[in-house]
PASEBA-1860 file (N, C-alpha, C; in nm, 3 decimals):
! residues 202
1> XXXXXXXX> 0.389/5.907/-10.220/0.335/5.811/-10.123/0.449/5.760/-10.034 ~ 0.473/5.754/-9.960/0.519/5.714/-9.813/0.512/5.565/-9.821 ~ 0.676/5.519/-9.747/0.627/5.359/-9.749/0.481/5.291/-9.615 ~ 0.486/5.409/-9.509/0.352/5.386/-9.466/0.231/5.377/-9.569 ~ 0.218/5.403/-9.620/0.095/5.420/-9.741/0.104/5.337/-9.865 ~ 0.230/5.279/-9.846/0.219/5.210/-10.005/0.225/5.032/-9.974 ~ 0.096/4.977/-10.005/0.076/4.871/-9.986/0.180/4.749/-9.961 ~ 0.265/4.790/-10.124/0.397/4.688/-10.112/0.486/4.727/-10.053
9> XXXXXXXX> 0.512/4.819/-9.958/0.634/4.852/-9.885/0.636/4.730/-9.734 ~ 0.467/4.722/-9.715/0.498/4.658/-9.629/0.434/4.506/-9.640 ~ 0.434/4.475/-9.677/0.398/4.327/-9.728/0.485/4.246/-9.843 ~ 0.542/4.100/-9.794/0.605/4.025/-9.857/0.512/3.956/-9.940 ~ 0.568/3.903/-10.029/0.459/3.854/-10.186/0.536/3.749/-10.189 ~ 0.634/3.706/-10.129/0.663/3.516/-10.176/0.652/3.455/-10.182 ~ 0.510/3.483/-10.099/0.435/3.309/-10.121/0.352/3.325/-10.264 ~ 0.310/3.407/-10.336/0.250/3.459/-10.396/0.325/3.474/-10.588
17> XXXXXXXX> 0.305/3.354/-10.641/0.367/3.331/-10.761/0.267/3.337/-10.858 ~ 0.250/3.376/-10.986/0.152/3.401/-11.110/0.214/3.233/-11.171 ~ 0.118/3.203/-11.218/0.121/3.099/-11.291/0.069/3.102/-11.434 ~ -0.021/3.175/-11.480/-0.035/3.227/-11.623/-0.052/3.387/-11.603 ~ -0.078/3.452/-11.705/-0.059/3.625/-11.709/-0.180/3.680/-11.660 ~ -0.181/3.765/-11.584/-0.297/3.872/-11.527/-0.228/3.942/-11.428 ~ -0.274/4.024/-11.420/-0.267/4.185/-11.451/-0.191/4.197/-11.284 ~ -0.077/4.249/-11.233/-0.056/4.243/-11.119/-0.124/4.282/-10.992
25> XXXXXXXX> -0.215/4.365/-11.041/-0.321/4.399/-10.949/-0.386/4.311/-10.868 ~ -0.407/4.163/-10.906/-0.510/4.075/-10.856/-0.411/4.013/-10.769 ~ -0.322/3.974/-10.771/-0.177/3.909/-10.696/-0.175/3.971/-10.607 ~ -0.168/4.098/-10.598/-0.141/4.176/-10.496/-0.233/4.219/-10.408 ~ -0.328/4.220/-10.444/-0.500/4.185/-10.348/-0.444/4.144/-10.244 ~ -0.451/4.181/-10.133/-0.451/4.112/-9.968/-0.546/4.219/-9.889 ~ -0.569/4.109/-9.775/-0.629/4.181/-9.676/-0.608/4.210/-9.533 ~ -0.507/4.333/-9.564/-0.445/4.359/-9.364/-0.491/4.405/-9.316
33> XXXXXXXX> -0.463/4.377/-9.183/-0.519/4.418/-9.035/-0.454/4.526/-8.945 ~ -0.359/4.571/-9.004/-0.281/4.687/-8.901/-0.325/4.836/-9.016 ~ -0.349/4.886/-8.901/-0.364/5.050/-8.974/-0.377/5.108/-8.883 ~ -0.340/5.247/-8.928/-0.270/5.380/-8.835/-0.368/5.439/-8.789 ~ -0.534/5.447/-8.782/-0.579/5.491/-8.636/-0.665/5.618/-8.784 ~ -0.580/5.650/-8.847/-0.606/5.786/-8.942/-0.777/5.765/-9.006 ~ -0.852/5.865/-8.958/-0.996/5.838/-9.044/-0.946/5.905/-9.187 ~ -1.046/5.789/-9.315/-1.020/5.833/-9.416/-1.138/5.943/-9.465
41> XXXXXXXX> -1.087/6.054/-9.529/-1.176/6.184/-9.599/-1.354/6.116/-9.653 ~ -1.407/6.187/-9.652/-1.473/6.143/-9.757/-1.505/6.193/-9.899 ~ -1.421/6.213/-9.959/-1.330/6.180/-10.048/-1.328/6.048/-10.091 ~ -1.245/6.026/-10.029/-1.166/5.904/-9.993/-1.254/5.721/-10.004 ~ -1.381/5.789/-9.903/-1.439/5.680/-9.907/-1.569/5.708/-9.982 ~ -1.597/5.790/-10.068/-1.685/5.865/-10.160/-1.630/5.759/-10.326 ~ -1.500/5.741/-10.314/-1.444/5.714/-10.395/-1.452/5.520/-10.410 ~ -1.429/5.455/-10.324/-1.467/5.380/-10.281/-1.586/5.350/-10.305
49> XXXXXXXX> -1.715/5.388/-10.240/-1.840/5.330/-10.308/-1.835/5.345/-10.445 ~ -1.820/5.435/-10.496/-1.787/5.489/-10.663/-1.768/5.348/-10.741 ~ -1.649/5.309/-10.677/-1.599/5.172/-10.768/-1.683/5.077/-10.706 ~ -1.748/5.057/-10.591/-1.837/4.947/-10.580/-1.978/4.935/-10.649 ~ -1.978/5.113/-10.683/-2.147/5.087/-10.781/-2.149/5.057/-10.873 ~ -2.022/5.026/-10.961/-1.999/5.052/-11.072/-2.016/4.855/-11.136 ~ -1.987/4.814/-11.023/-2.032/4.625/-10.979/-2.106/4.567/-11.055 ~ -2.064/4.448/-11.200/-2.191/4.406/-11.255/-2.293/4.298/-11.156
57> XXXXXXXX> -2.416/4.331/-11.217/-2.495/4.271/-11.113/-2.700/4.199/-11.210 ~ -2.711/4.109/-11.129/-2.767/4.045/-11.241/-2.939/4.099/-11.294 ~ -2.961/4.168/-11.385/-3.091/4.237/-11.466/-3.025/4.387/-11.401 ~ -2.891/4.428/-11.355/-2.881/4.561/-11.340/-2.939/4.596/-11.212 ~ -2.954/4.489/-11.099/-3.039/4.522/-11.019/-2.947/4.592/-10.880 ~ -2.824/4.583/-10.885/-2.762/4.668/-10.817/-2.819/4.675/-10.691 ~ -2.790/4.551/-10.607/-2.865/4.529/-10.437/-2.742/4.599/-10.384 ~ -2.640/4.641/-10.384/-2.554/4.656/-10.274/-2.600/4.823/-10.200
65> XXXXXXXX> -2.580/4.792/-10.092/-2.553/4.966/-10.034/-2.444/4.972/-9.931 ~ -2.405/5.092/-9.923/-2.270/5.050/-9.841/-2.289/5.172/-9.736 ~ -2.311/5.103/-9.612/-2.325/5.192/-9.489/-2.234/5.211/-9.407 ~ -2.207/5.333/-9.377/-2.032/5.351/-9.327/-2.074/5.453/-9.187 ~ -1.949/5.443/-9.161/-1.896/5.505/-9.022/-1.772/5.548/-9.013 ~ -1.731/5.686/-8.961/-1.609/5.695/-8.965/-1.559/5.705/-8.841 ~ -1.436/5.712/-8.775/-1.364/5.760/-8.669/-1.403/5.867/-8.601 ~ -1.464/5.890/-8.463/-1.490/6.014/-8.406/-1.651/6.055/-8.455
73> XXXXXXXX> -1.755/5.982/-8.513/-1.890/6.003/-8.595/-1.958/5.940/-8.449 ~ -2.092/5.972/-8.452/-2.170/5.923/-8.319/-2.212/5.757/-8.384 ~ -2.211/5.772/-8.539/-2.266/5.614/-8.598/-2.092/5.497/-8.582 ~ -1.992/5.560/-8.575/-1.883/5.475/-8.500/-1.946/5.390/-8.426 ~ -1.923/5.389/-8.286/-1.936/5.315/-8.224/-2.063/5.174/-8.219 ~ -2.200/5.219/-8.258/-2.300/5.150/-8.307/-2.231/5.010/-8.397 ~ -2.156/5.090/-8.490/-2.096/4.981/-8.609/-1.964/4.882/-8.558 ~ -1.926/4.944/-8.417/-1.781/4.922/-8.423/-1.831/4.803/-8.316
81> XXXXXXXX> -1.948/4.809/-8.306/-2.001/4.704/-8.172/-2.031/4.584/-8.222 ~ -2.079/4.606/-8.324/-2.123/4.502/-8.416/-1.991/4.382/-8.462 ~ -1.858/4.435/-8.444/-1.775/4.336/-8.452/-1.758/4.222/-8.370 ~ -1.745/4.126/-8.407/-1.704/3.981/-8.294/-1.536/4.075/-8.221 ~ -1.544/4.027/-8.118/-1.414/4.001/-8.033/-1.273/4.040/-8.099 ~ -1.283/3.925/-8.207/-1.202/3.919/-8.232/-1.093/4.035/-8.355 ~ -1.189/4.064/-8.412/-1.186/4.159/-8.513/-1.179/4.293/-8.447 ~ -1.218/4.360/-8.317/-1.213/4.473/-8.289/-1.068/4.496/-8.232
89> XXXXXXXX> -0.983/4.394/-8.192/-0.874/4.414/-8.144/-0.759/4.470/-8.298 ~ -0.799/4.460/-8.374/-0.747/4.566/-8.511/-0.826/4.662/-8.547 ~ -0.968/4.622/-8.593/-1.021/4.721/-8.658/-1.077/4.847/-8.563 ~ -1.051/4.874/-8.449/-1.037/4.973/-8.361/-0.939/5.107/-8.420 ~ -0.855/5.074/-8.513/-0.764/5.128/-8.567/-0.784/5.137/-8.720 ~ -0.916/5.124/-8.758/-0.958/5.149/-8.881/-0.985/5.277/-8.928 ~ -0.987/5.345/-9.059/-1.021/5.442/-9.114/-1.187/5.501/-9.128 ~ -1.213/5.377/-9.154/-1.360/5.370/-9.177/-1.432/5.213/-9.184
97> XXXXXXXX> -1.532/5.209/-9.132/-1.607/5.068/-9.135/-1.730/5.076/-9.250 ~ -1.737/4.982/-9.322/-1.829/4.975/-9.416/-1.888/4.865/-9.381 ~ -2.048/4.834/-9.372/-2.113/4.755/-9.385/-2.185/4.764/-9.524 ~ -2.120/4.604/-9.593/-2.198/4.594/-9.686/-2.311/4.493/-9.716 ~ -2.422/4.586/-9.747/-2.560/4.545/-9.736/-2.642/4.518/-9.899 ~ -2.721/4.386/-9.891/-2.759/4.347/-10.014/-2.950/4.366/-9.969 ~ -3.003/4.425/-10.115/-3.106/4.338/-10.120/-3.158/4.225/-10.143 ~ -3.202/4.119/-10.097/-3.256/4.003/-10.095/-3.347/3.985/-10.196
105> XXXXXXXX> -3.441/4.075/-10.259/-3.542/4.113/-10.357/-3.540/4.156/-10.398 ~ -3.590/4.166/-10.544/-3.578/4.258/-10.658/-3.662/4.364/-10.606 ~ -3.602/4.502/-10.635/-3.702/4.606/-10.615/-3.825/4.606/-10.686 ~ -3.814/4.563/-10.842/-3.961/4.556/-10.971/-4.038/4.482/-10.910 ~ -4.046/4.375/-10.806/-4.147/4.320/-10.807/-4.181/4.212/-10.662 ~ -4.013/4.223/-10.601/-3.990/4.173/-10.467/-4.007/4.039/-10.443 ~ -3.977/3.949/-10.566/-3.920/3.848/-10.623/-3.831/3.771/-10.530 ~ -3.731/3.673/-10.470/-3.610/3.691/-10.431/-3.516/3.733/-10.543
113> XXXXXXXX> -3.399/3.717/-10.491/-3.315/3.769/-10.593/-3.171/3.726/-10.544 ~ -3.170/3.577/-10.609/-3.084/3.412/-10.599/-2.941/3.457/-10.572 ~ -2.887/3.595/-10.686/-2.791/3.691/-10.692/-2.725/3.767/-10.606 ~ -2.809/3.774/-10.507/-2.774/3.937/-10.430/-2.629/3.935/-10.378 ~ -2.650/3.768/-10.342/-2.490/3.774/-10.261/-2.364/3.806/-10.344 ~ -2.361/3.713/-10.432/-2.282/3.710/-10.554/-2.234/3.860/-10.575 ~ -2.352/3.933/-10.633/-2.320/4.073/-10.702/-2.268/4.120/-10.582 ~ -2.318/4.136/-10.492/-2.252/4.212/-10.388/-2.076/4.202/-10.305
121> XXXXXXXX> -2.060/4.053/-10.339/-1.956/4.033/-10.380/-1.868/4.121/-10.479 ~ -1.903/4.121/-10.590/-1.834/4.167/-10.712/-1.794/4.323/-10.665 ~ -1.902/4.407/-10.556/-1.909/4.515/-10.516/-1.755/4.510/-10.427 ~ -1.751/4.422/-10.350/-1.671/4.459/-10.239/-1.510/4.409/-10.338 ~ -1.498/4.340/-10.439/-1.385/4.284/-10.501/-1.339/4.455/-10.539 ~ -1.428/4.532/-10.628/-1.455/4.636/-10.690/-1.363/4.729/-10.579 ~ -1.423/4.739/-10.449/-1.347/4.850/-10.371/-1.265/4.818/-10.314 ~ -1.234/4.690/-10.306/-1.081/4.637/-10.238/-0.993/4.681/-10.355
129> XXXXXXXX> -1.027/4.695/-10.486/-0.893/4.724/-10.553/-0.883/4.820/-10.569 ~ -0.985/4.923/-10.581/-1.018/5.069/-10.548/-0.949/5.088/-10.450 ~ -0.951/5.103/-10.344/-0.833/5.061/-10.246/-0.709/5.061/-10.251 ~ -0.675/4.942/-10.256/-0.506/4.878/-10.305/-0.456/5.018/-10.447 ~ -0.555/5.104/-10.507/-0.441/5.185/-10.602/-0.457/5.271/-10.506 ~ -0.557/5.296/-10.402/-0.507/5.448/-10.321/-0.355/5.418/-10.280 ~ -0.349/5.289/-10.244/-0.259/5.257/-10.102/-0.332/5.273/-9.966 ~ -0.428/5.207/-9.994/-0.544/5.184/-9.841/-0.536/5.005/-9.845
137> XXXXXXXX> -0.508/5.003/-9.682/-0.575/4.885/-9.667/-0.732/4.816/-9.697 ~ -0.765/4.700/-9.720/-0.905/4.684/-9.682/-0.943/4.541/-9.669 ~ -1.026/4.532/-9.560/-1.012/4.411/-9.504/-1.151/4.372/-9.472 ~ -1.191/4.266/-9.549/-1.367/4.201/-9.529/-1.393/4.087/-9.420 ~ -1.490/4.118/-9.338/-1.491/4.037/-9.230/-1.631/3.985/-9.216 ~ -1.615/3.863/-9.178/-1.767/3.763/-9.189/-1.782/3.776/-9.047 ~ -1.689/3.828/-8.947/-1.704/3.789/-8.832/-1.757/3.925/-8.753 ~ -1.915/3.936/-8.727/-1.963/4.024/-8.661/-2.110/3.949/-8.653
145> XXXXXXXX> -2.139/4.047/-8.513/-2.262/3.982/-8.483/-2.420/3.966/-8.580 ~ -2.449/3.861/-8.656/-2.542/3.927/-8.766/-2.657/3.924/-8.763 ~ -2.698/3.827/-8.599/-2.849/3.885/-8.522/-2.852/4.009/-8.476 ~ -2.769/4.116/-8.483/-2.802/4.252/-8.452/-2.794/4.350/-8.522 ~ -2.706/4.317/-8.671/-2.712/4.410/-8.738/-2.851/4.493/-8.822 ~ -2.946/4.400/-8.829/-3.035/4.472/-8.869/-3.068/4.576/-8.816 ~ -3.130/4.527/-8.662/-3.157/4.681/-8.552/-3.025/4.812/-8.533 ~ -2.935/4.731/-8.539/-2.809/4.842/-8.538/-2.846/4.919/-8.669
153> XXXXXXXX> -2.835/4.908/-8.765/-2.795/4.934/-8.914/-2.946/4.971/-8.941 ~ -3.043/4.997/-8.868/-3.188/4.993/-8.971/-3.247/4.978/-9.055 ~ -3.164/4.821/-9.109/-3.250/4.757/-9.199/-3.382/4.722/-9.243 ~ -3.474/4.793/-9.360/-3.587/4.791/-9.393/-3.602/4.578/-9.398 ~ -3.737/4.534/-9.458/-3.740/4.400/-9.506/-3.650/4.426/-9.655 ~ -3.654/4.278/-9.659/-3.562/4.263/-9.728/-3.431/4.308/-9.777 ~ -3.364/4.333/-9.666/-3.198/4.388/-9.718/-3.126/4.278/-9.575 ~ -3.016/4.259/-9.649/-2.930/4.162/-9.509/-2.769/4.182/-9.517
161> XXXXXXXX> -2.668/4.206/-9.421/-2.581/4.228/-9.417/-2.520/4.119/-9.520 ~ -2.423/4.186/-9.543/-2.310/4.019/-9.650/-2.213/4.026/-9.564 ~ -2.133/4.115/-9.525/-2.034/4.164/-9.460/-1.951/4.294/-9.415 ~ -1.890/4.334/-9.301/-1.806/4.429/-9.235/-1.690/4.462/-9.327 ~ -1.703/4.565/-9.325/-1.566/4.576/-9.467/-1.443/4.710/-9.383 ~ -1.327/4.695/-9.343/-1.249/4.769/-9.260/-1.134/4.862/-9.385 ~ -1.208/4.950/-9.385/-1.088/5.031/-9.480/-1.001/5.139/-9.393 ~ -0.857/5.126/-9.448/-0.781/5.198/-9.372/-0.616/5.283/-9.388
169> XXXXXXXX> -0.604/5.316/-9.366/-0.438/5.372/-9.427/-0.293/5.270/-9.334 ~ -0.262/5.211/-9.432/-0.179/5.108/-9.355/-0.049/5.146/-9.239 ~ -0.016/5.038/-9.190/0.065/5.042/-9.072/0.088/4.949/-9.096 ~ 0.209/4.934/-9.001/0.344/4.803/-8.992/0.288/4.671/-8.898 ~ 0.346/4.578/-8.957/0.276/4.463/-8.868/0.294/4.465/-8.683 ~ 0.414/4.536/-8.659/0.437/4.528/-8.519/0.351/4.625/-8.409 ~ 0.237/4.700/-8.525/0.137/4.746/-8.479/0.035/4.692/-8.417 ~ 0.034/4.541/-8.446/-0.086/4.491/-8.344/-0.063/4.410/-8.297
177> XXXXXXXX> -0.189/4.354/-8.216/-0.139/4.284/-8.072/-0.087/4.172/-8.133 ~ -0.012/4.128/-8.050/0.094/3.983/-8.083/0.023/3.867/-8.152 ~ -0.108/3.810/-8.110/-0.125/3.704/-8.183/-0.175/3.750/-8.339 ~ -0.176/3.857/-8.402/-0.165/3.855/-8.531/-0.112/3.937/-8.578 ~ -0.019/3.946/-8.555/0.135/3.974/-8.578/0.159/3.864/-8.713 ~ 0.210/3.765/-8.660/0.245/3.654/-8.787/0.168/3.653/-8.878 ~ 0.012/3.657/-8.855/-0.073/3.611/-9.020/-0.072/3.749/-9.107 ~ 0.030/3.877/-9.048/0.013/4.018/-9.142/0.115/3.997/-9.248
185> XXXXXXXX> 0.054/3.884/-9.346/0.115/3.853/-9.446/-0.005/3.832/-9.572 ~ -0.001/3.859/-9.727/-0.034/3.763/-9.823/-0.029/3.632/-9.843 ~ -0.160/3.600/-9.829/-0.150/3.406/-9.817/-0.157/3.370/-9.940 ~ -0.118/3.250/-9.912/-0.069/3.182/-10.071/-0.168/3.149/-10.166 ~ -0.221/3.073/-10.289/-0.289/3.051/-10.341/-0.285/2.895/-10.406 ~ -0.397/2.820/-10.381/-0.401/2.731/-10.458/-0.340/2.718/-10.595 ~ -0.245/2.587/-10.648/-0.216/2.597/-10.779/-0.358/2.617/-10.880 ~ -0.328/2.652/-11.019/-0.434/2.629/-11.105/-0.505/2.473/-11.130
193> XXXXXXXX> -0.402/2.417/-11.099/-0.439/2.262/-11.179/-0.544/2.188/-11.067 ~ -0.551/2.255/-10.972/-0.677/2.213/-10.878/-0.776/2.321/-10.845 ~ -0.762/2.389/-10.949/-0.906/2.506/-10.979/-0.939/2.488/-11.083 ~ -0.870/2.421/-11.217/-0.938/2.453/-11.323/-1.023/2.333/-11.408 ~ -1.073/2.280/-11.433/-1.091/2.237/-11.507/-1.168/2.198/-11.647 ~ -1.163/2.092/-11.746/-1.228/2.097/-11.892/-1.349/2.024/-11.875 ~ -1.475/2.072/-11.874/-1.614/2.010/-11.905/-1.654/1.962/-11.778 ~ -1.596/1.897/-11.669/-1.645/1.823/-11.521/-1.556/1.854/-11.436
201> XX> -1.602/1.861/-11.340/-1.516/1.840/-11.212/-1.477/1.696/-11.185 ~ -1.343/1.683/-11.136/-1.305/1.493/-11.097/-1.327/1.477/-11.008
END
């Protein structure tokens, strides 16, 4: 692997201190915005959903689906429109765009289903670290238009976007445009002693 490709070659971790033991993998979780333009195989991103299906989720009901697009595909651009402003000025330079999509209802009986977000969550935690061992970037974004994704994305009833998910083969921070330049860093983390606590919250 190439220090282009290897997550920690280009990212500083000092803000970024363990305070009790787990596993270095989770520390090292970030989400950048510069990448080299390169569409990923599918393979690649075959592999990726893989670890997102694999997502616990609540009665097994497994709402997530993950609708993608790659670089140079006619469904590109459709997906790539769907970004706010702000987000396309990087993810233009993405590997692949994933929209990840929940059901709202249980399939058995079309119930709601209180969960969907949550699990679908657990989905996208799942392929961000799936990810981080390729040495792929991947980067989740709330920020896209989400009165249009249904018609874009041909969403049946009941399924609703959670979020834009930008997977990609990394690049150097001086790869993108200047104003986020500086935030192509790992942000810090709250101490424990104001996350954890015994029996109540204070």
């Amino acid at each position: 692997m190439s220090d282009s490709e290897n997550p920690l070659a280009l990212a500083d971790f000092s803000q970024r201190h363990a305070e009790a033991v787990a596993e270095d993998q989770f520390r090292m979780r970030w989400s950048p915005r510069s990448m080299s333009g390169q569409a990923l195989t599918m393979e690649q991103l075959q592999t990726l959903c893989e670890a997102g299906r694999w997502a616990p989720s609540c009665f097994n009901s497994q709402p997530w689906r993950f609708i993608y697009a790659l670089p140079g595909t006619p469904q590109w651009q459709p997906m790539f429109d769907l970004l706010m402003d702000v987000n396309q000025l990087w993810a233009a330079k993405a590997g692949a765009l994933v929209a990840l999509v929940a059901r709202t209802h249980f399939e058995a009986n079309d119930a709601p289903a209180a969960t969907h977000s949550f699990d679908a969550g657990a989905a996208w935690m799942s392929m961000a670290l799936q990810a981080q061992s390729m040495g792929l970037a991947a980067h989740a974004m709330w920020g896209f238009h989400h009165d249009q994704a249904a018609q874009a994305l041909n969403l049946g009833e009941h399924f609703a976007t959670q979020a834009m998910i930008a997977f990609g083969h990394r690049a150097a921070a001086d790869e993108l445009p200047e104003p986020l330049r500086e935030r192509e860093m790992p942000s810090p983390r709250k101490p424990l002693e104001q996350l954890m606590f015994a029996g109540t919250h204070p």
